[in-house]
C-alpha positions in Angstrom: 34.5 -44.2 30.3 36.9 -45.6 28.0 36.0 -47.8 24.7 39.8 -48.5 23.9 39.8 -51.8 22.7 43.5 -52.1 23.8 42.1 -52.1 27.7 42.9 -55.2 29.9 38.7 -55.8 29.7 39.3 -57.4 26.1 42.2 -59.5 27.2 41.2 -63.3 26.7 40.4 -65.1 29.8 40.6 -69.0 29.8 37.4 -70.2 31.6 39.5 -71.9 34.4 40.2 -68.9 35.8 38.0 -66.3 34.1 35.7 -63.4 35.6 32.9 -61.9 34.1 32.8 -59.0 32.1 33.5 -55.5 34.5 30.7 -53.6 35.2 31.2 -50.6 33.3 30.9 -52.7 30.0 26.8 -52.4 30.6 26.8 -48.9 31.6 26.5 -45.6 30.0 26.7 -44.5 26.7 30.0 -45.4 25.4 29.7 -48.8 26.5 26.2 -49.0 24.4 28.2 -46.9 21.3 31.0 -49.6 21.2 28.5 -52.6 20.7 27.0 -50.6 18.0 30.1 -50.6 16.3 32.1 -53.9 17.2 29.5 -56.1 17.5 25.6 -55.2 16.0 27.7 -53.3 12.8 29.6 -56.7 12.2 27.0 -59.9 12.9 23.9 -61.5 11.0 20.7 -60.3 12.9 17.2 -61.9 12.7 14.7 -59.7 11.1 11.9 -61.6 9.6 10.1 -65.0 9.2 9.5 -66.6 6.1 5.9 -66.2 6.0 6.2 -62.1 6.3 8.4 -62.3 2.8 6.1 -65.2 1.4 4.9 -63.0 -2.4 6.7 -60.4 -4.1 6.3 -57.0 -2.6 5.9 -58.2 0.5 8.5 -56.4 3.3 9.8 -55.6 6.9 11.7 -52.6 8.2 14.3 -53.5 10.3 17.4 -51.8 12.0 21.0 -52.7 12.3 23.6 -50.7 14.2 21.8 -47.8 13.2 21.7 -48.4 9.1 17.5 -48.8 8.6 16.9 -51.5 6.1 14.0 -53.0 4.5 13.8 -57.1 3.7 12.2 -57.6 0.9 10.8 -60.1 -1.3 11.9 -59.0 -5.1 9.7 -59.6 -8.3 12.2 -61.6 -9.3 12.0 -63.5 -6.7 14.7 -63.1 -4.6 15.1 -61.5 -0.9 17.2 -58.3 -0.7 18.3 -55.8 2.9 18.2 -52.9 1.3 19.3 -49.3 2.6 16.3 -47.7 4.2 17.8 -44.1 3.1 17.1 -42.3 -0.5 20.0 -41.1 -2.1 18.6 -37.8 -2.5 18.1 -36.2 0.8 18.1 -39.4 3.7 14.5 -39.6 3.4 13.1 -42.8 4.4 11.7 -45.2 2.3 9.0 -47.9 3.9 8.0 -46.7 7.5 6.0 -50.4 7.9 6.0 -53.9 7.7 3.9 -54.3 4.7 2.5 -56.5 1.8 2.6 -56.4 -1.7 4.8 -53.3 -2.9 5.2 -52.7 -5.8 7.9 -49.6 -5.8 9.4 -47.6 -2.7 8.6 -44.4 -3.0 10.4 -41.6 -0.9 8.5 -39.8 1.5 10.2 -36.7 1.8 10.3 -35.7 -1.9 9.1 -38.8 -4.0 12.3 -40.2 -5.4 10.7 -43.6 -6.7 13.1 -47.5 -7.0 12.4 -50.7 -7.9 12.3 -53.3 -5.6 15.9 -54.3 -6.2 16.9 -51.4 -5.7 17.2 -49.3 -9.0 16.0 -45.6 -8.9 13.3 -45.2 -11.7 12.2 -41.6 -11.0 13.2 -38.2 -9.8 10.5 -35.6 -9.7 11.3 -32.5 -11.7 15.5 -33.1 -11.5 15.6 -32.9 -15.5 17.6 -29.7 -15.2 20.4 -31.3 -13.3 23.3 -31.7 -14.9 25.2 -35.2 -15.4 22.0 -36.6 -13.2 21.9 -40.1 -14.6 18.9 -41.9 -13.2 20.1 -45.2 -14.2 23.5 -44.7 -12.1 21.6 -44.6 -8.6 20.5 -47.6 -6.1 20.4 -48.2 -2.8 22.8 -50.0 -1.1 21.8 -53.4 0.1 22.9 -55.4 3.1 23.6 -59.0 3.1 20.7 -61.9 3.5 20.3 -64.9 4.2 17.4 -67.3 4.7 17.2 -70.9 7.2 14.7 -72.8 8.7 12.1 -70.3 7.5 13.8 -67.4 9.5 15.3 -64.4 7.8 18.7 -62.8 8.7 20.5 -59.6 7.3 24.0 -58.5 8.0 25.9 -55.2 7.2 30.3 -55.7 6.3 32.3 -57.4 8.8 29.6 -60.6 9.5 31.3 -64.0 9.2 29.0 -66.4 6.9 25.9 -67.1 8.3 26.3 -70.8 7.1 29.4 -70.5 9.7 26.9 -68.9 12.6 24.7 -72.1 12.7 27.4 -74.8 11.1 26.2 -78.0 13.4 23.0 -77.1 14.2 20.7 -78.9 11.4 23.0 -82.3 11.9 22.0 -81.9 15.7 18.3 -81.0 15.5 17.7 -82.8 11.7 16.6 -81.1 8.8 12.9 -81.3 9.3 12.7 -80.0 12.8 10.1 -77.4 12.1 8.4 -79.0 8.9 4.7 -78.3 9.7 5.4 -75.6 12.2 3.7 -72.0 11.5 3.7 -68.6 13.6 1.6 -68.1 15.9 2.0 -65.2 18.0 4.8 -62.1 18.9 5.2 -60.9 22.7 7.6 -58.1 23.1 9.1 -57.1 26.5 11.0 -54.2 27.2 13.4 -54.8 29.8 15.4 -52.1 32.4 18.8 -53.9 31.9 21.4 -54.2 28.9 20.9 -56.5 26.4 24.1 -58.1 27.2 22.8 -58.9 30.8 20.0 -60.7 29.5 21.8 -62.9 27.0 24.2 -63.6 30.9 21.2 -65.1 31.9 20.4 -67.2 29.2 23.2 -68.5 28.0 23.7 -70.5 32.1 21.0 -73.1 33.5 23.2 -71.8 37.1 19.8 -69.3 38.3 17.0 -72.1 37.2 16.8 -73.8 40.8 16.8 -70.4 42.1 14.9 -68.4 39.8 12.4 -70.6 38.1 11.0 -73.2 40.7 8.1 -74.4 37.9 11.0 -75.0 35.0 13.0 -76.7 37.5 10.7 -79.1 38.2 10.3 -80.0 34.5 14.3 -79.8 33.6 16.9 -82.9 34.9 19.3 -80.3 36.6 22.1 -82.5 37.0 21.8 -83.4 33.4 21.5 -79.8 31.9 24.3 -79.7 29.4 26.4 -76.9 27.4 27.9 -78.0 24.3 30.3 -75.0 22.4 30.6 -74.0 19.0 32.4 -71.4 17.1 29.5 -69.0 16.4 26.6 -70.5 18.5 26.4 -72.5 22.0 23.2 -75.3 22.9 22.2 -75.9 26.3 20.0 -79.1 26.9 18.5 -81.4 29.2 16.0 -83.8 29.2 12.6 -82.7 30.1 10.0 -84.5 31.9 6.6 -82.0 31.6 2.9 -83.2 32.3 1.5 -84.5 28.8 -1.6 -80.9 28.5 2.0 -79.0 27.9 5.4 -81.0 26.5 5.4 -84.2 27.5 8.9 -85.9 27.7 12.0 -84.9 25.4 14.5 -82.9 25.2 14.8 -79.2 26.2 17.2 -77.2 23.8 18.3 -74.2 23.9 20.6 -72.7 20.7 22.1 -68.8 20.9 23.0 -67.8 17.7 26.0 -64.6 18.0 25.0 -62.0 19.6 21.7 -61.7 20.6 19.4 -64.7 18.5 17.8 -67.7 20.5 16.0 -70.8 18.9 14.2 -72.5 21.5 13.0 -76.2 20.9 10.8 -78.3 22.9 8.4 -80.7 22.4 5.3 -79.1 20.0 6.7 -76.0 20.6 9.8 -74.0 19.0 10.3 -70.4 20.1 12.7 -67.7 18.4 14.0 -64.6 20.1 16.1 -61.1 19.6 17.4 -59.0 22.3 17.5 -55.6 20.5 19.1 -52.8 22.3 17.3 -49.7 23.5 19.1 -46.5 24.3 19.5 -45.8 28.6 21.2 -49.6 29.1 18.1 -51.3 28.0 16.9 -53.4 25.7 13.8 -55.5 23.8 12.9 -59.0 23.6 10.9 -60.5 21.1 9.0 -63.9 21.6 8.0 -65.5 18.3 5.9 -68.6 19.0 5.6 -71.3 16.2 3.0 -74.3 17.0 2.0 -77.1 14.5 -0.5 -76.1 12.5 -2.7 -79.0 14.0 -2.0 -78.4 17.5 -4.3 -78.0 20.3 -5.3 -74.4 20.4 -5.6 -74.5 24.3 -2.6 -76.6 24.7 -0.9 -73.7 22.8 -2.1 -70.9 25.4 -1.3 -72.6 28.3 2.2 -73.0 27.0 2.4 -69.0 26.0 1.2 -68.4 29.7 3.7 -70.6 30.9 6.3 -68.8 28.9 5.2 -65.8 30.3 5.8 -66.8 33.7 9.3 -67.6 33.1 9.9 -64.5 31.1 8.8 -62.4 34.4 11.4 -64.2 36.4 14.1 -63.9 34.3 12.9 -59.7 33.8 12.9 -59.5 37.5 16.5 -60.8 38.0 17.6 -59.5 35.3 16.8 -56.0 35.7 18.1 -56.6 39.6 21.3 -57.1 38.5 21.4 -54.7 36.5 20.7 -52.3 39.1 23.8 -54.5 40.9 26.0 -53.3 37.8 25.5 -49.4 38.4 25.3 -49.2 41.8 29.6 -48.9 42.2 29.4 -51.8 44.5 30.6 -54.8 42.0 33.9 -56.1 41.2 33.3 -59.0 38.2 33.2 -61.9 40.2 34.9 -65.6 38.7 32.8 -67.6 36.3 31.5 -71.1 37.4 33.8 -73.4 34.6 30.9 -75.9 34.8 27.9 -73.7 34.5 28.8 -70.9 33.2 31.2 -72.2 30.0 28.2 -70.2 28.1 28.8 -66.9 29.3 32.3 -67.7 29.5 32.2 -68.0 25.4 29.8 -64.9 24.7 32.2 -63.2 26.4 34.6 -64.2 24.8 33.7 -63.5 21.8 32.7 -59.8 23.1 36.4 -59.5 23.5 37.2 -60.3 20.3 34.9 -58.2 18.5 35.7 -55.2 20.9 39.8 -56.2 20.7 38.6 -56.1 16.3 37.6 -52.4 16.2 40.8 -51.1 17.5 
């Protein structure tokens, strides 16, 4: 299979006449190996919420395009991505979310560092020459905090303040004051992370797919609105009052593989992580008002649940579609579709970037 990113795949497409991505970009190793390196190496990725990273010491592992990294919260104060890895030996460092560090201590042979970073002891290496303890730290990632979520970012990562530019004017600045997290469901899913964001970036399956969410959306009315970095569907939303009530539905994807999911008394982040075989992760974090109704709340994570199941079922469907040697990428819908249309888009320009 070939990753060249001077193939005809990675040719722009204007979404009058565009087609979807080919087949064999979801399939097999290579395909998996060149978003590793075009597109996870060189984007922000969500990896924490505020409240993880609330008191000094406090810490999550995370993973990004195969550099580990722990976020953590310094005693100075600040957040840091550093380089899971000691510069002795590759041995790793934190294995564990976790609370209240005070050092990272190697397991492998017990090299010791700050929590900025700084190496401050080396078991029994006095008698190595020109070893300067003071000369060592780990490398650290880039970080940035919003809306009490936490995002890190290896080289190559446009600005996050570019990622979500538009998106506080839209929602306003207090859009999740008095929200706090509530719950994480994971599902791992037989298809390719880049088949599931397909799906949610079009409102094209819902009548077909999701017969209970279609009765709450306005169909006709669903809307996709564009931006550099990030894409919103939304539509109004008519619920019964024991769920949402009325509003607005909106739906942000943040590049590549982020989702911030608003509704009324409700907001729900995701991450599509890729696993190896052509599948992938999904994360549900659930954030309720701390003075919500606590049975309100369950009926809405059951709810989400049901929806979730459908979109799993199609999803891994197609991708079944996608390796069976049957499909030739079909044209794009320029009304519904104008979402896919653009994350593929920008997949071509971040596969056309590594060359």
């Amino acid at each position: 299979m070939s990753v060249d990113p001077a193939h005809p795949d990675f040719d722009p497409q204007p979404l009058a006449t565009a087609t979807a991505l080919p087949a064999r970009r979801y399939l097999g190793d290579d395909a998996a190996a060149l978003d590793r390196r075009a597109v996870f190496a060189r984007s922000w990725q969500f990896v924490a919420h505020a409240a993880q990273l609330a008191d000094a010491g406090d810490h999550v592992v995370a993973d990004i395009a195969g550099v580990p990294l722990v976020i953590l919260h310094g005693d100075d104060g600040e957040l840091r991505a550093l380089h899971n890895v000691c510069r002795h030996r590759a041995g790793p460092l934190a294995s564990c979310d976790g609370r209240g560090a005070k050092r990272l201590r190697c397991q492998y042979h017990g090299w010791t560092y700050a929590l900025d970073g700084r190496l401050l002891s080396a078991p029994e290496m006095g008698d190595a020459q020109d070893f300067a303890i003071d000369a060592i730290r780990l490398p650290q990632a880039r970080v940035a905090q919003w809306r009490g979520l936490v995002f890190a970012a290896l080289d190559g990562a446009t600005s996050f303040a570019d990622v979500v530019d538009g998106i506080d004017a839209r929602v306003g600045t207090a859009a999740m004051d008095g929200y706090a997290f509530a719950r994480r469901i994971a599902y791992d899913i037989d298809c390719d992370w880049k088949v599931y964001v397909d799906n949610y970036l079009e409102g094209y399956h819902v009548p077909h797919v999701h017969p209970e969410l279609n009765r709450m959306l306005d169909y006709r009315s669903y809307i996709t609105e564009l931006a550099r970095w990030h894409s919103l569907q939304w539509s109004p939303l008519e619920s019964t009052g024991d769920l949402y009530g009325n509003g607005e539905a909106l739906y942000y994807w943040l590049w590549p593989n982020t989702m911030l999911n608003i509704l009324p008394g409700r907001v729900q982040t995701n991450r599509v992580l890729p696993l190896a075989g052509n599948r992938c992760r999904v994360e549900f974090d659930f954030y309720y008002p701390r003075d919500a109704d606590a049975a309100r709340n369950e009926r809405d994570l059951a709810f989400s649940d049901l929806v979730q199941q459908e979109d799993i079922d199609i999803c891994e469907r197609v991708q079944r579609g996608l390796a069976s040697g049957s499909y030739v990428a079909g044209r794009l819908n320029p009304k519904r579709e104008s979402g896919v249309h653009h994350f593929h888009e920008l997949l071509r320009e971040a596969y056309r970037a590594v060359r």
